[in-house]
C-alpha angles and dihedrals in degrees: 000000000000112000105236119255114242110279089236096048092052095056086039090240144138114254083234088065124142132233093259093042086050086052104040086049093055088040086064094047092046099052092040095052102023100152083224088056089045106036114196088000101129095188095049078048099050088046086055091054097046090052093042091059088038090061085042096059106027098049091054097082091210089050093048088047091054100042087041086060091027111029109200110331089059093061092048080044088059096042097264109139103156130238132341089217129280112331088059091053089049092051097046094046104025082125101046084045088059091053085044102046119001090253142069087245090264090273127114125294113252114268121258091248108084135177118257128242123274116238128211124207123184110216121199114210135177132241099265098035088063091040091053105020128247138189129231143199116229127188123215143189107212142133122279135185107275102257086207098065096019087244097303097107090225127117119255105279091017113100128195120264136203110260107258088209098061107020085245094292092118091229130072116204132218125197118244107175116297092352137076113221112207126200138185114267114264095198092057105010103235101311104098101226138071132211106222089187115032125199123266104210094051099020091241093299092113095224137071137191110258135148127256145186123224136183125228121194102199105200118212131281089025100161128199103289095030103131118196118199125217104203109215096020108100122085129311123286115240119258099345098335135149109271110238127236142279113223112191116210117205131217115176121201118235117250124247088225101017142087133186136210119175097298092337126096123219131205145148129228131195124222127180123247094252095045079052098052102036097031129240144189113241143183118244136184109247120163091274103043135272140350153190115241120184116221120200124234096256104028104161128211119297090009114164128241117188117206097198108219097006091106128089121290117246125240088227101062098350084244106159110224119211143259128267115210126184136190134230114191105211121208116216120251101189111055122186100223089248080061090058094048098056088044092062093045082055101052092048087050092056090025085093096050094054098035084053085045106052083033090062083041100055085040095057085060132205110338102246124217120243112257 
């Protein structure tokens, strides 16, 4: 399977582009590969088809946020997977073809039925809920199918019926020459249909603002940038049609004690001169509470520790990874004078061993490179 060109690269634009740049750049591909322009050329075909799902993405602006941190694989991984061939592009873009070209393409008009929006929500979460898991409760303004008409915009007892004026196709056509122009339909607008008795409640447009709870499960080990989807929770779908998604967007806190790296933890813990020398057995903090550490006579500053298993689970196998301790030997600041005392009985002591040592050193000489 060929691996997709870059979205920006296939309409020949920055990724800074604008909306207009984004649409004036698809308008040149289109007319140059339209398949009516290029009949049976299937590259001209397929080139149609990439630039036609660039300008998709790419002019939605939560689509192009999600493919500009994810690239491809973010948008398969929200249920994106393009166009099913031309009648879905005609559909999509009746209204940009007529810009383009004067006419719908000669296809068919979109359905009624259409997708709802996408919503985004931004979720704030601290150190330990992303580290266990939680589940919270949002709240949301959206749209939602009009409880009143069931979604059909039409008032209780009045049904839906096909446009006269355009036999339900959504387009009406005039002759120019040789050619026939088609347009979309004034009198319903391209659906096809028109609504006689609209509901009061909606106004016929089948949907109405309205809040609504929702409940989130956060899974463990969820990181900043983690984004969850909620198939089904966006807004309504128009007349009948599907609702769109929720994609929940994380950002964790930092921890006042707590580092992360990937599935590790990270701290720091201060011992004092004399536990590093001799040796002792200490509490610290880990996710889950508290625990013994051992620390060997002669650890020296900065000195790792590795807690197998005492890190955050990973979303992919749910594999906890370990924490990383490390120690700071602190020197006292403050000295009894019997502190000094012994600190100087001490230094003569080990004055010997390092005055032997640096002596053998300076001895040794310069290292010499091989000639």
């Amino acid at each position: 399977m060929t691996a997709k060109r870059d979205y920006y690269e296939v309409l020949g634009v920055e990724r800074s582009a604008s909306d207009s740049d984004l649409k004036k750049a698809y308008r040149k591909w289109a007319l140059k590969f339209h398949p009516d322009r290029n009949p049976g050329d299937k590259g001209a075909e397929e080139k149609f088809k990439e630039a036609s799902e660039a300008y998709q993405v790419l002019n939605d602006s939560q689509k192009r946020q999600i493919y500009d941190q994810y690239g491809h694989k973010g948008l398969e991984g929200s249920g994106f997977s393009g166009f099913g061939g031309f009648e879905d592009i005609f559909s999509s873009f009746g209204d940009i073809f007529e810009d383009f070209f004067g006419f719908g393409g000669g296809r068919r008009s979109r359905s009624r039925a259409n997708r709802g929006n996408d919503l985004r929500y931004d979720m704030q979460l601290t150190f330990m809920e992303a580290a266990f898991g939680t589940e919270k409760e949002v709240e949301l303004e959206k749209a939602e199918a009009c409880t009143e008409c069931e979604g059909t915009g039409a008032a209780p007892g009045a049904g839906v019926e096909t446009c006269p004026h355009c036999g339900g196709s959504g387009q009406v056509g005039r002759s120019q020459g040789f050619f026939t122009v088609r347009t979309t339909c004034g009198h319903c607008r391209g659906q096809g249909q028109v609504i006689s008795n609209p509901c009061t409640t909606c106004l016929g447009q089948g949907k109405i603002l309205a809040r609504k709870k929702v409940s989130v499960r956060i899974p463990a080990g969820v990181d900043n940038g983690s984004r969850l989807r909620l198939t089904g929770e966006g807004e309504a779908g128009g007349y009948g049609g599907p609702n769109g998604d929720l994609y929940v967007f994380i950002h964790v806190e930092e921890h006042d004690f707590f580092k992360r790296d990937e599935t590790s933890v990270l701290c720091q813990i201060p011992i004092s001169f004399v536990q590093a020398a001799l040796g002792d057995t200490i509490n610290i903090p880990t996710l889950k509470g508290e625990t013994e550490l051992a620390i060997p006579k002669g650890t020296q500053p900065g000195e790792i520790f590795r807690l197998r298993g005492e890190g955050i689970p990973s979303l992919r196998n749910r594999h906890r990874g370990d924490q990383i301790v490390q120690v700071n030997v602190k020197t006292p600041t403050k000295l009894s004078k019997k502190q000094v005392t012994l600190l100087k009985e001490f230094a003569s002591l080990e004055e010997g061993k390092f005055t032997s040592k640096l002596k053998n050193i300076l001895k040794s000489g310069p290292t010499r490179a091989a000639n």
